[in-house]
C-alpha atoms as one frame of an Amber mdcrd trajectory, in Angstrom:
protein
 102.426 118.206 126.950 100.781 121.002 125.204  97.135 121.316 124.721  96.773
 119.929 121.067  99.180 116.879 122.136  97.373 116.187 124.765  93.770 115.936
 122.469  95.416 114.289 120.092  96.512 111.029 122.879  93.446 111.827 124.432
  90.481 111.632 121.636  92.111 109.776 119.239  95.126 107.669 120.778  98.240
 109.214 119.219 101.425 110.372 120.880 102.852 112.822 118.609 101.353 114.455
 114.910 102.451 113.815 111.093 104.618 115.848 109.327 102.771 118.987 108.698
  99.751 118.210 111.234 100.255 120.607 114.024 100.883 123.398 111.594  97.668
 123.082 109.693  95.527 122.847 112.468  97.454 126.008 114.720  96.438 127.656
 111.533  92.521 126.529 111.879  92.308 126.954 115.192  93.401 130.914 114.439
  90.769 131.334 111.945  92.717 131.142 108.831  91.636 129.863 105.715  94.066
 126.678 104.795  94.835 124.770 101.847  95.992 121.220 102.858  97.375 118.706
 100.249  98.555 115.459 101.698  98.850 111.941 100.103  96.723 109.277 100.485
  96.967 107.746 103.785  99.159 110.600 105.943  95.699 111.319 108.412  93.364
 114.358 106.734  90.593 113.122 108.479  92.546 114.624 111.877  93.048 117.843
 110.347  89.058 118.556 110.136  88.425 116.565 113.493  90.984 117.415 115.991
  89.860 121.847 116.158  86.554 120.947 116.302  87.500 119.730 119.969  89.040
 123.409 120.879  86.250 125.328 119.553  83.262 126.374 119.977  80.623 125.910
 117.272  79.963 122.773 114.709  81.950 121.639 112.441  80.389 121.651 108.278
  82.170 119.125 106.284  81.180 118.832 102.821  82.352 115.623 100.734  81.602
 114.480  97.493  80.817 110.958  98.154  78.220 109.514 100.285  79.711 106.230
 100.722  83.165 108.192 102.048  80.510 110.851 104.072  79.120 107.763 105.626
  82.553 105.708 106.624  83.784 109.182 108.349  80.929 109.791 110.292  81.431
 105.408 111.217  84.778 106.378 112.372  83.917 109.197 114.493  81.504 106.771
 116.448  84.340 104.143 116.501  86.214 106.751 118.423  83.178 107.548 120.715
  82.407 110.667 119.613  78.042 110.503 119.420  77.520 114.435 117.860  77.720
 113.691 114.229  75.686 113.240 111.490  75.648 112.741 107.689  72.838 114.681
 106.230  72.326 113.457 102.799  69.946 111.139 100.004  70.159 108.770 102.171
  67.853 110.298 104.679  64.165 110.042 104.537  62.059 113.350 105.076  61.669
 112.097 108.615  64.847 111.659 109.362  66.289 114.994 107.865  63.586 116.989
 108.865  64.654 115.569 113.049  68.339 116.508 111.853  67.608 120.371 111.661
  65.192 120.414 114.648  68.494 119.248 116.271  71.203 120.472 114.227  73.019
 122.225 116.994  73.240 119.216 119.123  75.836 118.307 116.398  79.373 118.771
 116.643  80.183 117.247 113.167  77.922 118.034 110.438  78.412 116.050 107.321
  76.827 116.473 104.080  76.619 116.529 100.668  77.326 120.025  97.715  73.780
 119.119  96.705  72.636 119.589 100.097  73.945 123.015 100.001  71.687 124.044
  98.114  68.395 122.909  99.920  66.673 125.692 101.874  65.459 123.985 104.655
  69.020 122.963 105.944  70.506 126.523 105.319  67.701 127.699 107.616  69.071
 125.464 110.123  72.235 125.918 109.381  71.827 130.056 109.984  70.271 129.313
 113.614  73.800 127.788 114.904  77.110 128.626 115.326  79.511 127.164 112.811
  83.676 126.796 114.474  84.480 126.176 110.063  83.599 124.697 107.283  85.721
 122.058 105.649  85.807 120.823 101.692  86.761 117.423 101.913  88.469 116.111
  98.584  88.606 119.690  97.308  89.945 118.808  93.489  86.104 118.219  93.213
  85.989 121.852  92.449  88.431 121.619  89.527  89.044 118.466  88.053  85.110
 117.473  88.165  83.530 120.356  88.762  82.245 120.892  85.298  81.999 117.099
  84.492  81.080 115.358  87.659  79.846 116.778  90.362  78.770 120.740  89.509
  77.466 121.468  92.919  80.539 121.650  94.173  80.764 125.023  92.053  78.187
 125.976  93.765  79.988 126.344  97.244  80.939 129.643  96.120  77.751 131.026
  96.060  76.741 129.522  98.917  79.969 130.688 101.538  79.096 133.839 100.691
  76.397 133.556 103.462  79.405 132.603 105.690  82.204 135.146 105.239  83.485
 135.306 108.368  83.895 131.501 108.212  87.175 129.861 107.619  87.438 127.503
 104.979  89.877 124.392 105.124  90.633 122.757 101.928  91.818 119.071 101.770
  92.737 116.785  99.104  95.591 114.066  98.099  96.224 115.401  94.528  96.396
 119.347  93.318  98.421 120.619  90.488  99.035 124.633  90.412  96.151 124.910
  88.838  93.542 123.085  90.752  94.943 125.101  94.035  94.275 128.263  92.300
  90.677 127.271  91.436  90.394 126.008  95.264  91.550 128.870  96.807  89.037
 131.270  93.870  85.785 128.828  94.340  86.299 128.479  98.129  86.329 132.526
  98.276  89.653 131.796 100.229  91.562 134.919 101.826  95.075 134.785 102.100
  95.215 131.306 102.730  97.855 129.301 104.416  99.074 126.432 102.373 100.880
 123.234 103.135 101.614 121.149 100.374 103.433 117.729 100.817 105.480 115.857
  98.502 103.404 114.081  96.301 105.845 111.297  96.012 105.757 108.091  97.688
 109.087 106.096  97.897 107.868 102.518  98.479 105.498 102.281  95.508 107.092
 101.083  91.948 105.816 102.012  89.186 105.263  99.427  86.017 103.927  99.714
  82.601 102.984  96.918  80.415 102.391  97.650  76.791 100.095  94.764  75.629
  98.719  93.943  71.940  95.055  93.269  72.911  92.567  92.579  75.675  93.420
  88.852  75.538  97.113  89.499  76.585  95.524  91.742  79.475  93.758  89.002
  80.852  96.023  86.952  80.822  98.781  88.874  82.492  96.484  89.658  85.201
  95.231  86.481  85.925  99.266  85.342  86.019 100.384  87.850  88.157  97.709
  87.401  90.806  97.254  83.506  91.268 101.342  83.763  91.198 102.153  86.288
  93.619 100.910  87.678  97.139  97.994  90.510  97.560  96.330  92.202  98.960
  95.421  94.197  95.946  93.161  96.232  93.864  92.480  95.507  90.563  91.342
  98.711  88.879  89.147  98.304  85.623  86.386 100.708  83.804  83.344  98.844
  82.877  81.118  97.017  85.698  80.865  94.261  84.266  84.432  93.733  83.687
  84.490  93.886  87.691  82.658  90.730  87.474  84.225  88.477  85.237  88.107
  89.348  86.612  86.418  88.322  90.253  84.988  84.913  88.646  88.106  83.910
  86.567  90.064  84.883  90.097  87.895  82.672  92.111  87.646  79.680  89.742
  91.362  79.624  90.187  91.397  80.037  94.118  91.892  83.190  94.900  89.880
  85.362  97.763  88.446  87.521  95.711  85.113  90.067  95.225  83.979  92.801
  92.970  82.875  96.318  93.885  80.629  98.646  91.236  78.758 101.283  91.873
  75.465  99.995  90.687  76.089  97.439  93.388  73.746  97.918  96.447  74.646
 100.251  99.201  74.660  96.932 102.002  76.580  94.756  99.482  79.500  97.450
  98.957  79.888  97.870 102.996  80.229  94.072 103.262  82.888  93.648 100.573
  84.811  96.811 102.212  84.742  94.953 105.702  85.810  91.951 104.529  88.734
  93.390 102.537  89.744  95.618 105.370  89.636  92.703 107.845  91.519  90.023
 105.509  88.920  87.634 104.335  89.385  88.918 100.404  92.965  89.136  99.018
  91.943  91.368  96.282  88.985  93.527  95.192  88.395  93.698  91.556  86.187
  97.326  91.232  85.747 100.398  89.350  87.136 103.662  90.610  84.261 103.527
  93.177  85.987 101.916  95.350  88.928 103.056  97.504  88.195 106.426  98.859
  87.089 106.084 102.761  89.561 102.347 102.574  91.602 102.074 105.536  93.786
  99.251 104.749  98.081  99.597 105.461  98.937  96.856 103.782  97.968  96.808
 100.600 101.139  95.333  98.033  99.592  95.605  94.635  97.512  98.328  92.467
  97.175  96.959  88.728  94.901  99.195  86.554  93.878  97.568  83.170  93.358
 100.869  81.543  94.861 103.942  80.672  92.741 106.318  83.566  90.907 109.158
  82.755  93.418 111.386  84.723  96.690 111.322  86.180  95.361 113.133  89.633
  92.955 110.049  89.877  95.811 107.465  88.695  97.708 109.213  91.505  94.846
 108.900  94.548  94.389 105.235  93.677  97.857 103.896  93.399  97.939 106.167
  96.806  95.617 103.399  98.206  99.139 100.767  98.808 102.087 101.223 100.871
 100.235 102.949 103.534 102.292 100.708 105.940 105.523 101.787 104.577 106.577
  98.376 103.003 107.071  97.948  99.266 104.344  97.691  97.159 104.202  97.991
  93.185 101.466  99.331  91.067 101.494  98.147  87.672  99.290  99.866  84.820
  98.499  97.564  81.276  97.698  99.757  78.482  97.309  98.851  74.252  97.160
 101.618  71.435  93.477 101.835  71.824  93.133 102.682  75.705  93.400 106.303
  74.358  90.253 106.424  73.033  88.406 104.344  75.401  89.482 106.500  77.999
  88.341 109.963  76.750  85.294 107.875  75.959  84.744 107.225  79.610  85.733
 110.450  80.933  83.533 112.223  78.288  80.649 110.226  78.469  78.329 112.438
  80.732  79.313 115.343  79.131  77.321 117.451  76.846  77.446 117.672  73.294
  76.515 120.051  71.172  72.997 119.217  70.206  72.836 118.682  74.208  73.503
 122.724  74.742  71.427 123.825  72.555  68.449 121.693  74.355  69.200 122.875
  77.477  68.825 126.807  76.143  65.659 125.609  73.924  63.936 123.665  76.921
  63.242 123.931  80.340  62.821 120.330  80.678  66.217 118.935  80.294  65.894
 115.991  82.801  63.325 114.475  81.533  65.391 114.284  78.210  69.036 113.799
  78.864  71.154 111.817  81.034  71.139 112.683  84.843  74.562 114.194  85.146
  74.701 115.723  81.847  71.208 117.416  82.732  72.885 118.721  86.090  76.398
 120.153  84.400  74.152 122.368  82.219  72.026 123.324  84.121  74.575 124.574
  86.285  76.389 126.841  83.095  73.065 127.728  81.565  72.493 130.223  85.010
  76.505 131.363  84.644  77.059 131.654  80.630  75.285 132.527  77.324  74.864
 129.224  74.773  77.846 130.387  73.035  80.043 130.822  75.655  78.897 127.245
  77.189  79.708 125.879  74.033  83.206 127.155  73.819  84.015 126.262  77.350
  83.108 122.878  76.784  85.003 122.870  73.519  88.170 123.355  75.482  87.459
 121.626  78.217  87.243 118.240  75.923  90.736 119.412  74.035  92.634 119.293
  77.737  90.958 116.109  78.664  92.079 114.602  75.410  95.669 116.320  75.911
  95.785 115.147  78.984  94.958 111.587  78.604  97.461 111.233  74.956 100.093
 112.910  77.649  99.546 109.959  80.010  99.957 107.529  76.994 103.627 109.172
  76.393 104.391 108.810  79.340 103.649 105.256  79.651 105.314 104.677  76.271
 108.578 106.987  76.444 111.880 106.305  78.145 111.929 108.603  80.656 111.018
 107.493  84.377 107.222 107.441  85.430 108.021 108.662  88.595 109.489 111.682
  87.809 106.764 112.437  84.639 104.199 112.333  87.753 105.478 114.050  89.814
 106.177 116.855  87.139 102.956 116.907  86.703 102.188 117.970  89.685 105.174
 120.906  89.500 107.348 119.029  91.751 111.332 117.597  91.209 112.419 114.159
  92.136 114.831 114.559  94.475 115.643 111.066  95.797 115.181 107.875  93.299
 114.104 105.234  95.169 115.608 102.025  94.720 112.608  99.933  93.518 111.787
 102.795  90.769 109.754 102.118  87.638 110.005  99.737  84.918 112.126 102.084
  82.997 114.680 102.787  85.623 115.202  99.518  88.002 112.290  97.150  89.339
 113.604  93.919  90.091 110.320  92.568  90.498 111.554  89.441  92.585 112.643
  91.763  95.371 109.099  93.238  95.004 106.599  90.808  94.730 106.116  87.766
  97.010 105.717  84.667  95.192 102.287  82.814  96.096 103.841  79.147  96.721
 106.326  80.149  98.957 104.255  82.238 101.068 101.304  79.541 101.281 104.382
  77.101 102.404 105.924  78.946 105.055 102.323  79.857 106.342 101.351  75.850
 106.128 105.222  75.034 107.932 104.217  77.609 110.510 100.727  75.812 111.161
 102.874  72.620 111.762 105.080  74.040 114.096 102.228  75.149 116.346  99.937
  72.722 116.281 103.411  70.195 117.115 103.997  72.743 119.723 100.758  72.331
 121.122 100.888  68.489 121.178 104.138  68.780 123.021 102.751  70.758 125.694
  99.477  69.663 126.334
């Protein structure tokens, strides 16, 4: 047994790697700077945690998310390992100020982009010997960057402290594009790439076309009390979260929602009880998913047309993890268009926004939190003008982008192979159990609820008769 093998059975209880595992981390181990893109569920988390045990040094990991910074750093305890920390908001001064008096007592260092920028922790940082630095869910850097999160363009600025560093890049969903800006914002040198096929057999693909929000509810609410989870139900507005979970339960089913205005305690506990069976389906917002570790999920049904086909593509990622069929099913009316580039667009600045954030230095106190943050970002990069016309564009691809998802729902051609175009790859294999415009005979696919709850209650019988016989 070689010497990563015999880590890998060791620390974390495997006999042999994933397609492409091995290879990415040989690569990290040499020093090299690597670009990793592997669907949902095929073990990234190993790829960042495995080297850290062959090298010397910590281990930087910076992720977007504290609720997915905080379920790693649970999983690395799981597996015994007691050197890791998340250093983030969540932290009091207390706390983070005891976190770099002992930062080198840490083999895995987790935090946030914002964090990056805080003085205090680069000190700390400079006083200990780093083994690489990792950019969890690296499509941050392009497909929010400018919208979302624009720390994360910050990285650039701040790896320049750490040139001798290498970089590893990880995410579930990159077109050409978004490696390019990876590889340029990372400061990336020659990097090795592995890129796995986006595609994922087992999952079928279904679009509804409906005339109104009434017929959406009502499909929903038939498909789930008829057939078999577990599931996600995928919505946009919180409060829509709510009232799916409340029809869902009046009818029986073992159901919760998830928000992100929820509190922090309240999320963990409706994860847990997902993950360990006691809810058949979560009804939630796109805040929910990432940091999931559930195989067995059967259905993804979004109501909405999503604000992006890379994030369409991470959450139907969430099912099939097993390997079983599962189907994700997408309900859309005329309208979703515009709703949609409504939600994706509604942190971002306008015009009258620019221009106060080049007339004032007190942008916080008067616009949105985000929107303060994106320009305040540009307004150190760009002149007004320039911000302007970036932003311009940047509005005309999201639009493109989302009318290009709505074709693609409507047309005739397969949604499996429009996806996966997207993402410059061919379909080389159709599955079976395609999409609704190729073949989905949805009987195969979905379990009906009756049956299922009969053959469990039949099952009961025979064991509690077996135990009468034998006791």
């Amino acid at each position: 047994m070689d010497k990563l093998t015999e880590v890998l059975t060791r620390k974390f209880g495997y006999d042999s790697f994933r397609e492409g595992q091995k290879e990415i981390i040989e690569h990290v181990i040499a020093g090299q700077d690597v670009v990793a893109i592997l669907p949902t569920g095929m073990g990234k988390s190993l790829l960042y945690q495995l080297p850290g045990y062959l090298m010397e040094g910590s281990v930087v990991i910076v992720s977007p998310l504290l609720s997915l910074m905080q379920d790693q750093v649970e999983q690395l305890k799981m597996l015994g390992e007691k050197r890791v920390v998340a250093i983030n908001s969540f932290l009091s001064f207390e706390q983070k100020e005891m976190a770099f008096r002992n930062l080198s007592s840490y083999k895995f260092i987790f935090t946030s982009p914002e964090m990056l920028q805080n003085e205090r922790f680069n000190h700390a940082l400079s006083d200990i010997r780093i083994a690489y630095i990792v950019a969890d869910e690296a499509h941050c850097i392009s497909q929010w960057g400018f919208d979302f999160r624009p720390d994360y363009l910050r990285i650039a600025k701040w790896l320049q402290h750490y040139r001798q560093t290498n970089v590893l890049a990880l995410t579930a969903t990159a077109t050409t594009n978004v490696v390019h800006d990876i590889k340029d914002t990372l400061l990336m040198r020659e990097p090795y790439e592995y890129i796995h096929s986006l595609d994922r057999p087992t999952i079928a693909y279904e679009a509804i076309e409906v005339k109104n929000a009434q017929e959406k509810l009502a499909w929903i609410l038939g498909r789930i009390t008829s057939t078999s989870g577990p599931g996600i139900l995928y919505t946009q507005s919180r409060k829509k979260t709510e009232m799916y979970a409340h029809e869902l339960q009046k009818r029986g089913i073992r159901v919760a929602y998830y928000h992100a205005k929820m509190d922090q305690d309240d999320r963990i506990l409706v994860q847990q009880q997902f993950q360990q069976g006691q809810l058949e389906w979560i009804c939630a917002t796109n805040a929910f998913g990432m940091g999931i570790h559930k195989d067995n999920i059967r259905q993804i049904i979004h109501d909405h047309i999503p604000t992006s086909i890379a994030s369409y593509m991470q959450e139907v990622g969430r099912a099939a993890r097993d390997g079983a069929q599962s189907i994700a099913s997408l309900l859309f009316t005329a309208t979703d268009v515009e709703q949609a580039f409504y939600v994706a667009m509604q942190d971002f600045p306008e015009e009258a926004d620019i221009r106060l954030a080049y007339e004032s230095n007190n942008i916080q106190l008067q616009l949105p939190e985000t929107t303060a943050r994106i320009l305040d970002y540009w307004k150190e990069e760009l002149t007004e003008q320039e911000t302007t016309r970036l932003f311009q564009t940047i509005k005309q691809k999201k639009w493109t982008e989302i009318q290009g998802l709505y074709t693609m729902l409507q047309n005739g051609v397969c949604i499996r192979e429009q996806l996966l175009h997207y993402f410059d790859e061919q379909l080389t294999n159709r599955p079976k159990h395609c999409c609704s415009k190729c073949s989905l005979p949805l009987q195969e696919i979905l379990v009906d609820r009756k049956q299922l709850s009969e053959k469990s209650e039949e099952i009961d019988w025979k064991i509690k008769l077996d135990e009468l016989l034998h006791s």
